[in-house]
Structure formats: structure tokens, C-alpha cells
ZAPAVO-973123 format. One record per residue: x, y, z of N, C-alpha, C in turn; residue in one letter. Coordinates in steps of 0.001 Angstrom, whole numbers, plus 500000, padded with zeros to 6 digits. Each point is the difference from the previous one (the first is absolute). Example, Ala and Ser with C-alpha at 12.3 -4.5 7.8 and 13.67 -1.06 7.14 Angstrom:
% residues 2
513190494310507800499110501190500000500900501200500000A
499650501050499280500820501190500060499230501090500730S
This chain:
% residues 383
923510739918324168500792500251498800501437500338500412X
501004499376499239500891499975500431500906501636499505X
500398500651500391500136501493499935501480500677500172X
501130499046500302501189500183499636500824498309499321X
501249500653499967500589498669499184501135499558500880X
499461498587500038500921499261501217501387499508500107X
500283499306501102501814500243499473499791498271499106X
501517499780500130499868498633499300499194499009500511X
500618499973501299499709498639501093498706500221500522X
498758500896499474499188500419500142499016499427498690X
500614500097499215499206499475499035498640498990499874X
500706498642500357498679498923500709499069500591500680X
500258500753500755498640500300501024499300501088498811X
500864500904499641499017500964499188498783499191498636X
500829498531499563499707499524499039498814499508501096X
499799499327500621498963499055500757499017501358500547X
500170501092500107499040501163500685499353500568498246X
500643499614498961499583500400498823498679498697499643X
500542498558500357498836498885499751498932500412500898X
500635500860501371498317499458501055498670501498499629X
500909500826499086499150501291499722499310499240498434X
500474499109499430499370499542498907500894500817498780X
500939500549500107500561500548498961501446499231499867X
500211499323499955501294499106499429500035499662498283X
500702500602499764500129498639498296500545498995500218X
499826498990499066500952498781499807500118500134498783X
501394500212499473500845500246499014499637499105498985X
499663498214500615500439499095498888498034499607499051X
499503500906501003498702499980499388499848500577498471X
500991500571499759499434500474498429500644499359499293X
500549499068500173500047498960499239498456499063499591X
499161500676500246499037498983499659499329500655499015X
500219501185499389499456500707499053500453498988498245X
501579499527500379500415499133498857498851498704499995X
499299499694500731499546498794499795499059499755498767X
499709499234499403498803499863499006499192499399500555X
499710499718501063498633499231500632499317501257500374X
500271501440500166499681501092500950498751500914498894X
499295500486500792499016501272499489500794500926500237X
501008501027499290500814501208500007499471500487500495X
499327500710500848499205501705500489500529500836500864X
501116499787499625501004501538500806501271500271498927X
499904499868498568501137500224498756499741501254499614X
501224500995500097499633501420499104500089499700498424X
499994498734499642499945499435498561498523500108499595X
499857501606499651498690500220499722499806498940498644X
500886500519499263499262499490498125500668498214500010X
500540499503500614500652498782500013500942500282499184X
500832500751499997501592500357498776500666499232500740X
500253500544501355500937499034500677500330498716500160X
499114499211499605499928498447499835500403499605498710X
500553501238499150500557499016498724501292499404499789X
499791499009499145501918499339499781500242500730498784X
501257500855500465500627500203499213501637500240499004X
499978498303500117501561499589500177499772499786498182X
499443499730499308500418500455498372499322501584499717X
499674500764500741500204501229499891501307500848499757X
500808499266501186501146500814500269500967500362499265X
500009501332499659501395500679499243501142498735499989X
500691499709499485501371499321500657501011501433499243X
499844501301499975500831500625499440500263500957501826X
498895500187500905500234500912500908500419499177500705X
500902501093500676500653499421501391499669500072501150X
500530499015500744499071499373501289500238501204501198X
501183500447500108500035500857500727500720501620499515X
499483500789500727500875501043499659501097500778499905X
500402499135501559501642499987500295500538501411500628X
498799500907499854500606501103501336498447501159500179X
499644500831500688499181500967500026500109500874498416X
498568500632499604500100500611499270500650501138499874X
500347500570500957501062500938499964501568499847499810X
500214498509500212501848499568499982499799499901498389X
499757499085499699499683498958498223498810499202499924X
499112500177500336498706498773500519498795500115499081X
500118501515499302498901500029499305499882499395498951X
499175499266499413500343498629498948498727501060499173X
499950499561498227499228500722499218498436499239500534X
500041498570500935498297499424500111499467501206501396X
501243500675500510498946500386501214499293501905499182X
501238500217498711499286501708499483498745498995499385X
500197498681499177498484499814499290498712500190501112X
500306499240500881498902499516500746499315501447500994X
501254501062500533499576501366500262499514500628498790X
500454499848499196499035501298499044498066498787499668X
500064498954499925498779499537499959499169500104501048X
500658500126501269499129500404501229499396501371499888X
501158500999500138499201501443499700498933500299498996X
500591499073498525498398500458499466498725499248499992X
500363498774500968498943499574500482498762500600500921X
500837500916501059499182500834500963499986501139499617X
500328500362498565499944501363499644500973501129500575X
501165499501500550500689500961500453501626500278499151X
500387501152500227501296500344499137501143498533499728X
500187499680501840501650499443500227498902498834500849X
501487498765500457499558499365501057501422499362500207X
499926499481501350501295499477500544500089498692500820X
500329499013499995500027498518500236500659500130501383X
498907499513500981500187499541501328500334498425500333X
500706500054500758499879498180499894498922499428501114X
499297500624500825498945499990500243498542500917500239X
498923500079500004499076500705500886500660501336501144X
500139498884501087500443500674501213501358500808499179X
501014499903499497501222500311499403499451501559499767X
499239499759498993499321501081499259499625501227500812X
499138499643500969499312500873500672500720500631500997X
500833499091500664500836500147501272501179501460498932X
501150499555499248500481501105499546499796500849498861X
498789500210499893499140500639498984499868501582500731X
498766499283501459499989501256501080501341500267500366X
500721499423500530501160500890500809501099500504498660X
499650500062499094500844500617498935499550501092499752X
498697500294499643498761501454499595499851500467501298X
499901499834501275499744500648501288500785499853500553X
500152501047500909500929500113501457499367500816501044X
500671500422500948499169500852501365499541501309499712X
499887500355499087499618501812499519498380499646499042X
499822498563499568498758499771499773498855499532500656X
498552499856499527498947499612500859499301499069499055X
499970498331500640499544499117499455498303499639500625X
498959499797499287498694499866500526500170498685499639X
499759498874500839500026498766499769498879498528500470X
499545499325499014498620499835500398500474498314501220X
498859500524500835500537498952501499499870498674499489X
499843499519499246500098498356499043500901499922499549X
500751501207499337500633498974499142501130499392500201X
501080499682499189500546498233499810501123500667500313X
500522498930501420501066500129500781501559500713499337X
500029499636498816501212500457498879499884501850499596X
498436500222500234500139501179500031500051500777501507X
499494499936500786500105500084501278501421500303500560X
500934498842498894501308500267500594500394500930499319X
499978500122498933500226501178498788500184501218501115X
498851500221500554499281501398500359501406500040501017X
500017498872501156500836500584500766501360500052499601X
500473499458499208501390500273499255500243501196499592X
498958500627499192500563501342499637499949500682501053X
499554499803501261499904501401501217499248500735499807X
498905499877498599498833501392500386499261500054500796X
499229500943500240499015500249500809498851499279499422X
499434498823500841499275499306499271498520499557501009X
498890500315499057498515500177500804499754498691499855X
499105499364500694498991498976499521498670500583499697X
499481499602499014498662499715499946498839498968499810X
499030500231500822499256498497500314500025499536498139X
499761498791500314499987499202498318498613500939499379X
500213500335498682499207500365499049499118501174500526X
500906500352500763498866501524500598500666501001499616X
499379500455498194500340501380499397500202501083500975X
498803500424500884499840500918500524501280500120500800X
500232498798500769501125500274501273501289500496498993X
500288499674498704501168500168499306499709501103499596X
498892500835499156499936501553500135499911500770501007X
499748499371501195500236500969501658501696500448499850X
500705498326500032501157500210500414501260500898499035X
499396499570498852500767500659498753499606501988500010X
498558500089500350499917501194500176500561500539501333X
500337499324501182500993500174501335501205499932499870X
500584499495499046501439499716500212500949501054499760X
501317499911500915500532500681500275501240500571498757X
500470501327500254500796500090498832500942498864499386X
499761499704498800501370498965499880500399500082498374X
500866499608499713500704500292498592498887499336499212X
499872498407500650498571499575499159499560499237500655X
498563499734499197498887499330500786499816498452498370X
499691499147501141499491498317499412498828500046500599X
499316499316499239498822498963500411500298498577499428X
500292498708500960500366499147499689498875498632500053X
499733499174499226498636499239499827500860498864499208X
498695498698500157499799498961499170499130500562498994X
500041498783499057498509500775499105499312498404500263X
500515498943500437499180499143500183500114499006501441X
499551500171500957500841499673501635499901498480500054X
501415499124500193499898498573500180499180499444501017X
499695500252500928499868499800501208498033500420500206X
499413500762499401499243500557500108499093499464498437X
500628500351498754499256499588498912499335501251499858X
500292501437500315499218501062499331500520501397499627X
499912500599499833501014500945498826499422501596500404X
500900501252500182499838501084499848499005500986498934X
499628501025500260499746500721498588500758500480499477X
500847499534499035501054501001499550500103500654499411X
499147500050498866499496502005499869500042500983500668X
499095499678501255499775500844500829501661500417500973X
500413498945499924501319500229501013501139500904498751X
499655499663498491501118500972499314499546501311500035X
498630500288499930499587501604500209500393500388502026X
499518499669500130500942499642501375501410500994499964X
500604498907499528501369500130499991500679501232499217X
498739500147498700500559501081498936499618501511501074X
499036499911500716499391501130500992500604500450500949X
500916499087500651501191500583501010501259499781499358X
500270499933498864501550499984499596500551498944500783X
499298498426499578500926498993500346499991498970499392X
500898498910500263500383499089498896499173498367500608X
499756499226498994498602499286500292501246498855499600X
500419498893500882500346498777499991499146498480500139X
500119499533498611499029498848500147500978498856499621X
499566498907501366500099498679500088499420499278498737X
500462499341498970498633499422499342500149498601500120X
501007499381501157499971498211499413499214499294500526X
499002500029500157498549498885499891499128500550498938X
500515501042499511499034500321498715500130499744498645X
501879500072500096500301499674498634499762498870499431X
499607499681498488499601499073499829498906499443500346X
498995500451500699498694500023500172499111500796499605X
500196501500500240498788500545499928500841501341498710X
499215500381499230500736500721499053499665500049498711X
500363500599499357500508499514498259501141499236500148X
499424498872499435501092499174499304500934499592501595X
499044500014501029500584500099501428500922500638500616X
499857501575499112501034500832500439499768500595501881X
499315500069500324499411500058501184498871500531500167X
500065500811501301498139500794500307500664501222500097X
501465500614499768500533501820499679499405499538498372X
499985499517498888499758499712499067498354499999499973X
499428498966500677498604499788499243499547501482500845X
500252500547500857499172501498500181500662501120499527X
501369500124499187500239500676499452500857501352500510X
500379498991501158500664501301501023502175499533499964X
500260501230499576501672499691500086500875500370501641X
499896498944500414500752500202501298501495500767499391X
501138500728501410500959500205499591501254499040500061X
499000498858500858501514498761500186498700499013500159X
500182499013499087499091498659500206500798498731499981X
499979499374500855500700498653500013499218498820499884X
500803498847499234499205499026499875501091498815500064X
499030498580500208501004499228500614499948499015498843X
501038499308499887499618498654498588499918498729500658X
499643499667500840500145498420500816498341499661500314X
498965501081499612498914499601500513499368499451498474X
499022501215499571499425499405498772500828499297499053X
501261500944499831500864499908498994500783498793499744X
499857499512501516500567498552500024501575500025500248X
501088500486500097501097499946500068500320500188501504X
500915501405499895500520500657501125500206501290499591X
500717500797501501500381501361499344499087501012499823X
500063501180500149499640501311499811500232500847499273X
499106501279500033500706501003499719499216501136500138X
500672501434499824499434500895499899500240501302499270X
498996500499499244499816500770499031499702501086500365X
500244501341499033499823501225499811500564500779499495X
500375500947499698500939500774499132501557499909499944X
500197500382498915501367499343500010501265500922501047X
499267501061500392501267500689501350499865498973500913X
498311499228500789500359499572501050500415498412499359X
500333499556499186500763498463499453501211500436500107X
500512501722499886501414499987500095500712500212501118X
498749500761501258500601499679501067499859499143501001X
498936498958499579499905498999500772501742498696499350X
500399500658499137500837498912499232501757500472501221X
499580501178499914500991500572500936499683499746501408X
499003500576500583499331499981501455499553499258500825X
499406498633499145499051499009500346500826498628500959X
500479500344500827501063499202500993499785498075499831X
498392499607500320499838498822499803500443499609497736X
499853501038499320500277499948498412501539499652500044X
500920501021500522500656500561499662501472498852500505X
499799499458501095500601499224500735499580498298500265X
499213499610498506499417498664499700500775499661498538X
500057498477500155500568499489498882498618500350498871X
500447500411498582498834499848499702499017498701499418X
498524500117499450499494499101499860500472499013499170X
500148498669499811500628499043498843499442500255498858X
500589500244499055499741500556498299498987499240500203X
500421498290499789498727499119499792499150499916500702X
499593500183501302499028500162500379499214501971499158X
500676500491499756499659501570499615499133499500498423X
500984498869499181499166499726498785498567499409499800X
500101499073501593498496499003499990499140500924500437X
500212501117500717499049501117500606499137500788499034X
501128500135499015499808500973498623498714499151499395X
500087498587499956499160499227499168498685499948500813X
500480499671501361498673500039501083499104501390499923X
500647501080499928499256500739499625499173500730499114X
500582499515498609499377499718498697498522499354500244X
500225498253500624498783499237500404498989500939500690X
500943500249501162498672500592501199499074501075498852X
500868501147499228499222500970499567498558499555498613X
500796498791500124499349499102498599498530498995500583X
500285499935501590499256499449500443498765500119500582X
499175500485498916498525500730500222498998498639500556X
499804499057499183499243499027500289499679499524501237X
501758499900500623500228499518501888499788500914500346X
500223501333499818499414501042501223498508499856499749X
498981499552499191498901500016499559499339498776501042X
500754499119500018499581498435500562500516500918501715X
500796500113500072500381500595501334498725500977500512X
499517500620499246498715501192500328498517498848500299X
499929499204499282499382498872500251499822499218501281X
500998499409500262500246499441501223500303500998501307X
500159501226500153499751500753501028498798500159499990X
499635500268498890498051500244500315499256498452500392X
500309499180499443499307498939500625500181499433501287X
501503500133500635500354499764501757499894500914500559X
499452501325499735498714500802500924498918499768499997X
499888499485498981497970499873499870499819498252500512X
501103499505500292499830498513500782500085499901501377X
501268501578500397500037499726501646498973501381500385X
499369500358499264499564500856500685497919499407499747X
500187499071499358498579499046499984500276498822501575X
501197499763500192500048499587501106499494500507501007X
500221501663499993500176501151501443501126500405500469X
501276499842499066501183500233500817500275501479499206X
499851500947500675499746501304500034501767500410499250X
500061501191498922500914500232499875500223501456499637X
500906500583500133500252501436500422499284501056498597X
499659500642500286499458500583499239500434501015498938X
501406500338500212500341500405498827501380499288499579X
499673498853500101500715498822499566499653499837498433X
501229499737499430499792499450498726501025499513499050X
500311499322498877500952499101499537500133498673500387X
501331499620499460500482498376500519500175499810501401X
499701501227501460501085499865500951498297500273500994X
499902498416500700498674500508500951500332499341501261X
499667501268500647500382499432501744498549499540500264X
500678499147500828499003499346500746500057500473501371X
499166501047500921500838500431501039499436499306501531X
501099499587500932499617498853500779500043500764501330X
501217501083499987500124500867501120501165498956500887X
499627499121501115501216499369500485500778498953499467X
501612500465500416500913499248499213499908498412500272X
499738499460501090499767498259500366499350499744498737X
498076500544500660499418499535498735499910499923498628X
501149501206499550500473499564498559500576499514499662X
500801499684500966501176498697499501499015498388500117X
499228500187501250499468498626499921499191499523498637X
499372501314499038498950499888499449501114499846498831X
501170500476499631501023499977499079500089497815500010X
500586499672501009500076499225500542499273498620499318X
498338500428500403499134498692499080500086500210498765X
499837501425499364500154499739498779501330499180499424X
500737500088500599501314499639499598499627498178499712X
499530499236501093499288498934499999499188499545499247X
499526500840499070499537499965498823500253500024498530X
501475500197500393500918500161499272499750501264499235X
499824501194500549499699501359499765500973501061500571X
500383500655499485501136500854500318499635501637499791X
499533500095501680499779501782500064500844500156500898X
500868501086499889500623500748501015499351500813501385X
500123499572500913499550500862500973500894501253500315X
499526500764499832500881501470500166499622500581501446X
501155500717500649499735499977500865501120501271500902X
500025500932500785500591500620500853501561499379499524X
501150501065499736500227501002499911498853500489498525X
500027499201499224499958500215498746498936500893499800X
498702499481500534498592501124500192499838500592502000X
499588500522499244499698500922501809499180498765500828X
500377500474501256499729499091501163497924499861499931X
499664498878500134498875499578500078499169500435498819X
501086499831498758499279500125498600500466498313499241X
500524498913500442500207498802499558499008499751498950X
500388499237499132499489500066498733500652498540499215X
498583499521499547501096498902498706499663501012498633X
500811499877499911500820500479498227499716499013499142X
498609500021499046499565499250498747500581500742498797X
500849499402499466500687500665499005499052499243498733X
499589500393499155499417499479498465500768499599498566X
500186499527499600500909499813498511499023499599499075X
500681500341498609499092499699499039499868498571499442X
500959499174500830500048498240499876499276499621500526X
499252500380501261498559499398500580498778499196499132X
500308499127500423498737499602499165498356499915500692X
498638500252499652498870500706500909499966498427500969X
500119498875499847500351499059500969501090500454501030X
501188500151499608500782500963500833499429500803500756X
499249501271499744499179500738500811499146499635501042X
499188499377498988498552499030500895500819499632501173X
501117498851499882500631499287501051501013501061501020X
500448501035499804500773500912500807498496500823500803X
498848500336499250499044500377501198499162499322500705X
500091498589499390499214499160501211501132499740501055X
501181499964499683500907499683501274499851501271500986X
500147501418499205500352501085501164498829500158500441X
498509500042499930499293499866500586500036498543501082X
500222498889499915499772499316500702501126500072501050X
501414500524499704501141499906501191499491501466501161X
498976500982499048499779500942501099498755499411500697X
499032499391499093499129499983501646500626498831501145X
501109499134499504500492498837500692500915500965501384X
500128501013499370501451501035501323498836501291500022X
499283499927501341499244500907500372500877500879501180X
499352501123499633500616501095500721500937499833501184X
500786499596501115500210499958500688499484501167501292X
């Protein structure tokens, strides 16, 4: 593994020591996700929103761009509509428009924390928060993935600090399985600390009206973020909670604060996308469908799957990176499209294809995505 960063004229060799470990991308490969000959099975287009045309939709009254950060002149009246419909979507006071995920998370943390706090942070999660943590400079724990206990050890160990986080997904991309988060807000209410939830693989899936899984269990995180490019179909983020921290993330939030803001018109089609998504009971219904039936097909095969796995998001876990790319590889030949995931992204000798589910599958679709992944694994035996 390659473990520092090389000079320029170094590059080639680092790139060719990245192919012979099996972890290289090729950039021009996702271009094959546009194709219509392809079986999708790596789209965070849970409900299929994202696949709509919507060129006689479009406002012709909003404007295309905003023309400076929301803090110069940028704030247009589509990005207050579309924030106040988010917050009372997830049930929270305020919310504030990221122009991405990572955006969100990255100056979300280093705006609310600095070095006088103590962050408990779970060892999965998603690289955007990870960086978060080290941006603000707190004092920041790991804890193994989904091990309550290790997060009440450490929260009951931790050292004086102005304040304490517990920072989580509520639904893990990479993994397909989710926290207790009840248990982590009594948790949190028990040592006087503040409970941060990830929600973008949830939103729009799992929920009322796909408000998420802080929603369907009934638990109010103090900062929940959610992303709009997955279910929701667009782009963009954001994150919610009371209206002090919308006012100092509006001030504080460095990646917010120092971005052009989002294009009105893209802010108006979001507004509508999210109308759909919340409207869209039926596809999350057909979506609950087709996850239950491509477990009960690959696992009538024998292809074993994690056990507290659940939703649209199922690893397939292969362990070495070659053989998941090779096994990525035939399917591809099949004109099947799974992502092989792989080191940095998951921990070393956890390689994994990433079966993502949508509610456009059709049970032929299924049938045909588990006779392939069964047949490309027994074809790539263990090495």
C-alpha cells in the first residue's frame, strides 16, 4: 500500500504499483453506467427520480446561476423555499444548503468543534466525515463500527472537554447496515453529548414519507445531514438543526461560506424532487420488494451475506482486491455493472462488490444479476 504521496515524476510508477496491488481506477469506466444496454447495480438512484426528463418541468422564471456565495448576494428566494422544505421534512427547526455531501460534513465539523472538544467517531464511517473530525482538531476516538459498548467505554473515559460528539451514519454505504439510534441518543443524553447523524443513504428510503431512519425510530439527532444526489435524484446537501447552529454554520461553515452558491434553478428542480421523493411511497414499496427478493435469490444460491445487512445496499464480500476486480470484470461482460470496492475505500482485506438495488429492477433484472454473481464467484476461486 502505497503510504506517502509521490513527487511528480514519480507518479507513473506510483500509478503502475497502484494496478499491480489491484487497486487502480480507470476514470473512463463510469462512463458505462450511461449506457442503456447495462444492468445498473452500483446507482445510489434508489427510487429511479434520477432518471427523469425534466426539460418541460423547468421554471423558465429561476435563474441559472447565482452569481456570488450566499453571503455576498447569492441567496435567491428557490434556495429559502427548498431549505425550509428540507427541515420540515426531517422534522428539524432550520436547514442549510451544501453544495455537496462531503461539503456538508467536512465544514459542518470543523465549524461546531475545535481542540478543547472530544469527538467519538465510528471506524466506518464516510471519508467526508473522517475529514470533518480532523479539521476541527478535536480530540477524536475511534470506535470499532457499531460497537455501542466501545462508544459508552470511551464517552464514559473521555477526557475533560468543553464538549463531547458521537458521530455516526444511520445507514453505512459500504456495509448496508445501520446503528441503534435510540440507544446511541440515550447514550448521548447520559453523558451530556451531542449525537451527529449522517443520513444520505437513508434519505428517501427508509422513513416517513422517506424522511430517514432519525425519523422512522423517532430519535432527534443534534446535527443530521443529508445528501440530495442519491434517492433524491439531483445533487447537493444539507444540514439541519436548530436555527443557532444554521446561523453559525452560515457564518462558520468555511466549505458554506466560501462557495458560490447553489443555482436557483437547480435549488427549484430539488424543491420539486423532493416533493416526488416524499410522495414516493409506491417506489420505496417496489424498492422493499426487490431487496427482499435479491437476498432470497443470492442467498438460495449460497452466497452468504452479512448479517446485519439490510436495505438497497448489499455487499457481496470477496476479501481480495484482484479477485474483485476480476469478478467485477465478468460481470461487466455481461453487460452488468457492479462496482468492485476496494482499499483505500474499505479496510484492507475487506474487498467487496457493492450490489446497490433500485426500485426500477425488474424480478428478471434480479433473477439475471444473481445468476451472474453467483456464477463470476465460483468462476474466480480463492486464490
Amino acid at each position: 500500500m502505497l503510504s506517502i504521496v509521490p513527487h511528480l515524476e514519480d507518479l507513473e510508477p506510483a500509478l503502475l504499483e497502484l494496478e499491480r496491488q489491484g487497486l487502480l481506477r480507470h476514470p473512463d469506466r463510469t462512463l458505462l453506467g450511461a449506457r442503456a444496454d447495462v444492468l445498473l447495480a452500483c446507482s445510489n438512484d434508489y427510487l429511479g427520480l434520477g432518471a427523469r426528463h425534466v426539460s418541460r418541468e423547468t421554471p423558465p422564471e429561476a435563474r441559472v446561476g447565482a452569481g456570488a456565495s450566499r453571503l455576498i448576494h447569492g441567496t435567491q428566494p428557490e434556495h429559502v423555499w427548498l431549505e425550509t422544505a428540507l427541515a420540515e421534512w426531517v422534522a428539524q427547526p432550520a436547514a442549510l444548503l451544501f453544495s455537496s455531501g462531503y461539503a456538508a460534513n467536512v465544514g459542518t465539523l470543523a465549524a461546531l468543534c475545535d481542540r478543547n472538544d472530544f469527538i467519538v467517531s465510528d471506524r466506518l464511517n464516510h471519508a467526508s466525515l473522517v475529514d470533518g473530525c480532523r479539521l476541527s482538531r478535536a480530540n477524536v476516538a475511534i470506535a470499532d463500527h457499531g460497537d455501542f459498548a466501545g462508544i459508552a467505554d470511551l464517552l464514559a473515559k473521555a477526557p475533560t472537554s468543553r464538549a463531547r460528539w458521537v458521530v455516526v451514519e444511520s445507514y453505512y454505504s459500504m456495509d448496508g447496515d445501520s446503528p441503534d439510534l435510540p440507544r446511541l441518543r440515550e447514550l448521548c443524553d447520559a453523558h451530556d453529548a451531542h449525537l451527529y447523524v449522517d443520513e444520505a443513504h437513508a434519505l428517501g428510503v427508509f422513513g416517513p414519507g422517506g424522511a430517514g431512519l432519525c425519523r422512522a425510530q423517532n430519535v432527534v439527532p443534534d446535527v443530521l445531514v443529508g445528501t440530495l444526489g442519491k434517492a433524491v435524484g439531483v445533487a447537493g446537501a444539507f444540514v439541519a438543526g436548530n436555527d443557532a447552529i444554521r446561523r453559525w454554520l452560515w457564518n462558520r461553515a468555511r466549505s458554506f461560506v466560501f462557495s458560490t452558491a447553489m443555482s436557483p434553478l437547480v435549488a427549484e428542480l430539488l424543491l420539486r424532487q423532493v416533493h416526488a421523493t416524499r410522495d414516493a411511497s409506491q417506489a420505496r414499496s417496489r424498492l422493499r420488494q426487490n431487496v427482499e427478493a435479491l437476498r432470497a435469490e443470492l442467498l438460495r444460491r449460497g452466497i452468504p451475506l452479512p448479517a446485519a445487512n439490510h436495505g438497497p445496499i448489499v455487499p457481496i464480500m470477496v476479501g481480495d482486491a484482484d479477485r474483485t476486480l476480476r469478478i467485477a470484470e465478468r460481470l461487466l461482460a455481461e453487460q452488468i455493472v457492479v462496482q468492485a470496492i476496494r482499499p483505500p475505500t474499505v479496510p484492507r482485506g475487506t474487498a467487496r462488490l457493492r450490489v446497490t438495488v433500485t426500485a426500477q429492477m425488474t424480478q428478471g433484472d434480479i433473477e439475471r444479476l444473481a445468476a451472474a454473481l453467483a456464477s463470476a464467484l465460483s468462476a474466480e476461486h480463492p486464490l
